[in-house]
C-alpha positions in Angstrom: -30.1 -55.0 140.8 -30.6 -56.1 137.4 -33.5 -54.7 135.6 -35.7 -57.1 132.9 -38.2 -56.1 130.6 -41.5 -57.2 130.2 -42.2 -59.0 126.7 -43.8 -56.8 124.9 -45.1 -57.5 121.1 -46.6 -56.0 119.0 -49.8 -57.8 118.0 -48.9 -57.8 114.3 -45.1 -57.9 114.5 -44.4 -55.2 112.3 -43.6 -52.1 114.1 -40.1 -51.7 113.0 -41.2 -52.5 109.4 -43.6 -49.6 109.6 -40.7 -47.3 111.2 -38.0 -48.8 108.7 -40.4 -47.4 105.7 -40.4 -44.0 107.1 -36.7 -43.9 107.5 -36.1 -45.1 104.0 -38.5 -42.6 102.4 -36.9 -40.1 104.4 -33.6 -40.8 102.5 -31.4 -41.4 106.0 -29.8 -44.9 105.0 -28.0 -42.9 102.0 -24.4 -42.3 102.3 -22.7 -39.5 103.0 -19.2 -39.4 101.4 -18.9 -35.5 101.9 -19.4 -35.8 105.8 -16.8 -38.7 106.3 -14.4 -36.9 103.5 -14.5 -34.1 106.2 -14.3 -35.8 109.5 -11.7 -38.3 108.1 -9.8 -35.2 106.9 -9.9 -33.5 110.0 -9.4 -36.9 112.4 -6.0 -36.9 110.0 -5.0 -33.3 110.3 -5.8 -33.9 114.4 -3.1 -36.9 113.9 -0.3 -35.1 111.7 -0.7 -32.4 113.9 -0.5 -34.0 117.1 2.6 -36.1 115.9 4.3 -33.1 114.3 3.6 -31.0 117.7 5.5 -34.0 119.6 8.7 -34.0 117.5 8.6 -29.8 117.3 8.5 -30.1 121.2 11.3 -32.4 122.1 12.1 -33.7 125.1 10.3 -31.7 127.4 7.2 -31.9 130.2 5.3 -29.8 128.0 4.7 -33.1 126.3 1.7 -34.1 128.8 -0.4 -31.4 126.5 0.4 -33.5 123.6 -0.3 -36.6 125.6 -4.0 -34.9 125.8 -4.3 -33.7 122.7 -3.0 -37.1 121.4 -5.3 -39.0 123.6 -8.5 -36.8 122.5 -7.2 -38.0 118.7 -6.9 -41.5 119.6 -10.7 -41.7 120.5 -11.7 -39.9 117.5 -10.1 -42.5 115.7 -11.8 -45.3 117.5 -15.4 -43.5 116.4 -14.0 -43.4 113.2 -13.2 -47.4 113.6 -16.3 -47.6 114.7 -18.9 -46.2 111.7 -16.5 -48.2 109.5 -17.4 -51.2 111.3 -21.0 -50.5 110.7 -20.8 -50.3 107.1 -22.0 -46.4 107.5 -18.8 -44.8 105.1 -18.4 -47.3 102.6 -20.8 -49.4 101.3 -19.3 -53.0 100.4 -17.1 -54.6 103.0 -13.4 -54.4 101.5 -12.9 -51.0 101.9 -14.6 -51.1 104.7 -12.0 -53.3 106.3 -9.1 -51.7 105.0 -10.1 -48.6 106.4 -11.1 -50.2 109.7 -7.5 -52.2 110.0 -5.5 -48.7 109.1 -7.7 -47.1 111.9 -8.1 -49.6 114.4 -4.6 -51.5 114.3 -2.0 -49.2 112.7 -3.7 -45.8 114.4 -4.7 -47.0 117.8 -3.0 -50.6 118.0 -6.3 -52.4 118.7 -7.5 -55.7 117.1 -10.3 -54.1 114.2 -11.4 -57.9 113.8 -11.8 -58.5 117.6 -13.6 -55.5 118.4 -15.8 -55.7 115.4 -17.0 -59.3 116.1 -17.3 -57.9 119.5 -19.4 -55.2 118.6 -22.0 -56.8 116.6 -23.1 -59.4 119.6 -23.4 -56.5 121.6 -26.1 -55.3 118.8 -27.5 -58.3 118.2 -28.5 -58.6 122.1 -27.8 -55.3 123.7 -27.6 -55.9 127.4 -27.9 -59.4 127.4 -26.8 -61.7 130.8 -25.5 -64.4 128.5 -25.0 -62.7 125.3 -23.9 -58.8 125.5 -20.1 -59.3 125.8 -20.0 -55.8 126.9 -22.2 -56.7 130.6 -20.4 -60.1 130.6 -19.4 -60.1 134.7 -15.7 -59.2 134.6 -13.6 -56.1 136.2 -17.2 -54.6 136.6 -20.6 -56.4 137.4 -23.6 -55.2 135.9 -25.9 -57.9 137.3 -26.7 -58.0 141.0 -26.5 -62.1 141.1 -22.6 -61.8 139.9 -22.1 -59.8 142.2 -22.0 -62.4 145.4 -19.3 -64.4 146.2 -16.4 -61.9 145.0 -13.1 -61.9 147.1 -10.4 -60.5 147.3 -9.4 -57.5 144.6 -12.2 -58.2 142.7 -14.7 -58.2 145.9 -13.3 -54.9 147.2 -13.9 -53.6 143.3 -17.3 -54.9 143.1 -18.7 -53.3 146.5 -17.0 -50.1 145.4 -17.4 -50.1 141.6 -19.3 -46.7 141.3 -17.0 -44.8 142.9 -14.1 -46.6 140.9 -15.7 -46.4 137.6 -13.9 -43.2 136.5 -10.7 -44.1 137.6 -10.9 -47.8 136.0 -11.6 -46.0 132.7 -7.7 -45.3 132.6 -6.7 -48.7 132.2 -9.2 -49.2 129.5 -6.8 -48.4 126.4 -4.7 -51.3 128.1 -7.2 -53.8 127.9 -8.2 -53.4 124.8 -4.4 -54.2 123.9 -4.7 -56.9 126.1 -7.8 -58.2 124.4 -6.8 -57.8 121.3 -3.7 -60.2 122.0 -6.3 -62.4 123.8 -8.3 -63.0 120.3 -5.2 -62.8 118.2 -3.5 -65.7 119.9 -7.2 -67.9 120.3 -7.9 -67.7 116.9 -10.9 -65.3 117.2 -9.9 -63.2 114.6 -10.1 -64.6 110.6 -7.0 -61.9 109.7 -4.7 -63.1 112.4 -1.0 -62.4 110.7 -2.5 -59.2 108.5 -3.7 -57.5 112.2 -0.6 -59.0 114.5 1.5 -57.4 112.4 -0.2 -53.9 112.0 -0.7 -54.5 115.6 2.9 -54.7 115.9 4.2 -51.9 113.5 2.2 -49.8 115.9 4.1 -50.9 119.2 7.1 -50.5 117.4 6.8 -46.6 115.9 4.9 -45.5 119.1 7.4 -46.9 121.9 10.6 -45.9 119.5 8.7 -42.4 119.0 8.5 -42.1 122.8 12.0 -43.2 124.0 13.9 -41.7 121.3 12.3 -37.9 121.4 11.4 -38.3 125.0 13.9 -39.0 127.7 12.9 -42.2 129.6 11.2 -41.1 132.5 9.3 -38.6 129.8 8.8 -41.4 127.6 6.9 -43.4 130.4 4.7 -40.3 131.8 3.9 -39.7 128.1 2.3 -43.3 127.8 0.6 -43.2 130.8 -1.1 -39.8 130.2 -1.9 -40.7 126.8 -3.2 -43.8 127.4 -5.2 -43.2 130.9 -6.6 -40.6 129.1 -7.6 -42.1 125.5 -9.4 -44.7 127.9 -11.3 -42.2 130.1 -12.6 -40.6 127.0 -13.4 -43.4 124.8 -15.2 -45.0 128.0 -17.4 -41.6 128.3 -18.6 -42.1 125.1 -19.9 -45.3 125.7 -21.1 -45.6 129.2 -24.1 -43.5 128.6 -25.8 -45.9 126.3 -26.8 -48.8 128.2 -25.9 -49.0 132.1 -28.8 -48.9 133.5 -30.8 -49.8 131.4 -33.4 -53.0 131.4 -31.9 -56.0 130.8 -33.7 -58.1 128.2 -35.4 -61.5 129.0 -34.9 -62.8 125.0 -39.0 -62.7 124.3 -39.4 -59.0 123.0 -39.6 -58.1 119.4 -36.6 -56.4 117.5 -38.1 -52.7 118.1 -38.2 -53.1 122.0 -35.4 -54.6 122.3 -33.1 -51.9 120.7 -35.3 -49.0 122.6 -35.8 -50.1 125.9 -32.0 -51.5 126.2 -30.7 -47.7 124.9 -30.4 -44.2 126.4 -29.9 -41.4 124.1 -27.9 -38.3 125.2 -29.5 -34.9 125.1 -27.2 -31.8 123.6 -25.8 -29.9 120.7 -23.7 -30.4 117.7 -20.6 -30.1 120.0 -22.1 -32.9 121.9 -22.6 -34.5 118.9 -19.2 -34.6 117.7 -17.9 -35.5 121.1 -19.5 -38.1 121.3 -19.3 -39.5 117.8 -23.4 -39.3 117.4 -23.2 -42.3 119.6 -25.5 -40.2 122.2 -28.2 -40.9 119.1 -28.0 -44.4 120.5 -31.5 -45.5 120.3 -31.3 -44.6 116.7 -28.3 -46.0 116.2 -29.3 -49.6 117.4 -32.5 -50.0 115.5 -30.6 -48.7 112.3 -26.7 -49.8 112.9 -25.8 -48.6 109.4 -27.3 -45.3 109.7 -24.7 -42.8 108.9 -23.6 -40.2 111.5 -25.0 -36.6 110.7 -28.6 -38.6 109.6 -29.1 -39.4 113.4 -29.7 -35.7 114.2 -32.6 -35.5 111.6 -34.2 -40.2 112.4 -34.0 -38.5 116.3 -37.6 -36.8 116.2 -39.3 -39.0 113.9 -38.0 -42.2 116.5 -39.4 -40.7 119.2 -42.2 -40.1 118.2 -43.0 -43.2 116.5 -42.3 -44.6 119.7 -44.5 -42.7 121.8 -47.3 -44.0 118.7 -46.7 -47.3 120.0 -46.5 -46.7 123.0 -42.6 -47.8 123.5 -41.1 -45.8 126.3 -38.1 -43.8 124.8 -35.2 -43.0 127.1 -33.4 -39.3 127.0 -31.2 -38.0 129.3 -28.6 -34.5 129.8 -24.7 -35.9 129.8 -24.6 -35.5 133.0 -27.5 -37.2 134.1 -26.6 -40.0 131.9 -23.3 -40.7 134.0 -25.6 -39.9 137.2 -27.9 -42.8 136.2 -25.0 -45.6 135.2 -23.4 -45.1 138.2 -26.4 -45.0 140.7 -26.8 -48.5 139.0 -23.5 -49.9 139.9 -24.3 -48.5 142.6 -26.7 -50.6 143.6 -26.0 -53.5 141.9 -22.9 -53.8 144.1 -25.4 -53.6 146.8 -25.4 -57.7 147.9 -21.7 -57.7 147.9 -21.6 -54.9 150.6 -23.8 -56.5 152.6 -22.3 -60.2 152.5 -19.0 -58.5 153.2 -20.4 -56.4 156.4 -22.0 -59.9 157.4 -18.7 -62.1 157.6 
């Protein structure tokens, strides 16, 4: 079942404008270098310490709690990635970069330029049948007409997503290695030699890490732990957002668009952190460049501008969040059941 929205507009076409005012004069578009100074320094100290932990410990089984602690790091890294991408730590777009290619590539051996061009379609048309890359029909379906006509692996995953969903989160680290090579080799990236060979440089210290402190059969339950898990976590952060969400029919104004496509998360500063203030994600998508701890303080003054203008605003617990994303793939895997059940 895919949901649309109704086009809604604003007769004068300038409620964000009006909302955009409020948030400048508020002063939550400035930057905060303290905040990221912090966070960076900590998401480094996580990664020294994590590494340091692994070569301290040796070749033992105990090394599965690195593999978690490791794989908790990763993810943190990838938020870290991802506010760089955004332009929210540095201003111009050099540093920027830099910063993104030492996070994305070197730390976490994923493709900065892929992802980023990746990324920004999703925010220029969140949710999007043609144009969201991110509910594009592939391992999972997101739209009930994709969803007929599936055979084979793909038919069984389709009718059964929901209940899959978790467990297909552990693969998600690999594919966004495999990705990454994807764009790398067509060309989709502008950088290709710069991020093939960071790309690269990671393989090479993370597998000789592995197989020389690790004996091999450790080596190989290390990388799967590590990575199943760094892909479970970095898929909780972002399945919240949108699944389940209305889909967007391409005639509603920018406001509506970013609102009605977005779910924010309900919680605390731990969920905050967790999370990488992506459960601010209706405030996120109207103001992409917003940095992280100024979500906590646009949060009330969105909501309520929406409810001025009569835009519904979408909040949920964590929980019922996950609840909601998979009821939806739930049910939009509810044709395929029923053309397999009628062959």
């Amino acid at each position: 079942m895919t949901i649309t929205m109704a086009p809604l507009r604003s007769p004068t076409g300038s409620d964000f404008a009006a909302l955009a005012r409020r948030i400048n004069q508020e002063g939550l578009m400035e930057r905060r270098p303290a905040y990221y100074v912090a966070r960076m320094s900590v998401v480094a100290l996580m990664l020294l310490g994590g590494w340091t932990a692994f070569v301290l410990i040796g070749s033992s089984w105990w090394q599965m709690f690195t593999a978690a602690l490791l794989a908790i790091t990763f993810a943190q890294v990838a938020l870290l990635a991802h506010d760089l991408a955004h332009r929210q730590v540095f201003r111009t777009k050099r540093p920027s970069e830099i910063a993104g290619l030492v996070a994305g590539n070197l730390g976490i051996g994923m493709s900065y330029g892929w992802w980023m061009d990746k990324h920004t379609r999703h925010h220029n048309n969140p949710n999007h049948d043609d144009l969201d890359p991110d509910v594009a029909p592939e391992v999972l379906i997101w739209a009930t007409e994709s969803a007929v006509g599936r055979r084979g692996l793909a038919g069984f995953i389709t009718r059964h997503q929901a209940g899959l969903f978790f467990p297909l989160l552990t693969l998600l680290a690999i594919d966004l290695k495999v990705s990454s090579i994807k764009a790398l080799r067509n060309g989709v990236v502008k950088r290709r030699a710069l991020e093939s060979g960071l790309l690269v440089l990671h393989a090479a210290a993370y597998l000789t890490a592995l197989f020389v402190v690790l004996s091999p059969l450790q080596a190989v339950a290390f990388l799967v732990v590590h990575q199943a898990l760094f892909g479970v976590y970095l898929g909780m952060t972002f399945a919240p957002n949108h699944k389940g969400m209305p889909h967007p029919v391409g005639d509603e104004d920018f406001l509506r668009k970013q609102v009605l496509t977005s779910r924010n998360v309900r919680g605390n500063r731990l969920t905050d952190a967790a999370l990488g203030g992506l459960n601010y994600q209706i405030e996120h998508h109207l103001f992409p460049g917003m940095p992280t701890p100024n979500l906590r303080r646009a949060q009330p003054i969105v909501q309520a501008y929406c409810a001025s203008v009569g835009v519904p605003y979408e909040e949920a617990g964590l929980i019922a969040s996950y609840r909601q994303a998979l009821r939806y793939l739930h049910e939009v895997g509810a044709p395929a059941r029923a053309e397999h059940a009628a062959r």
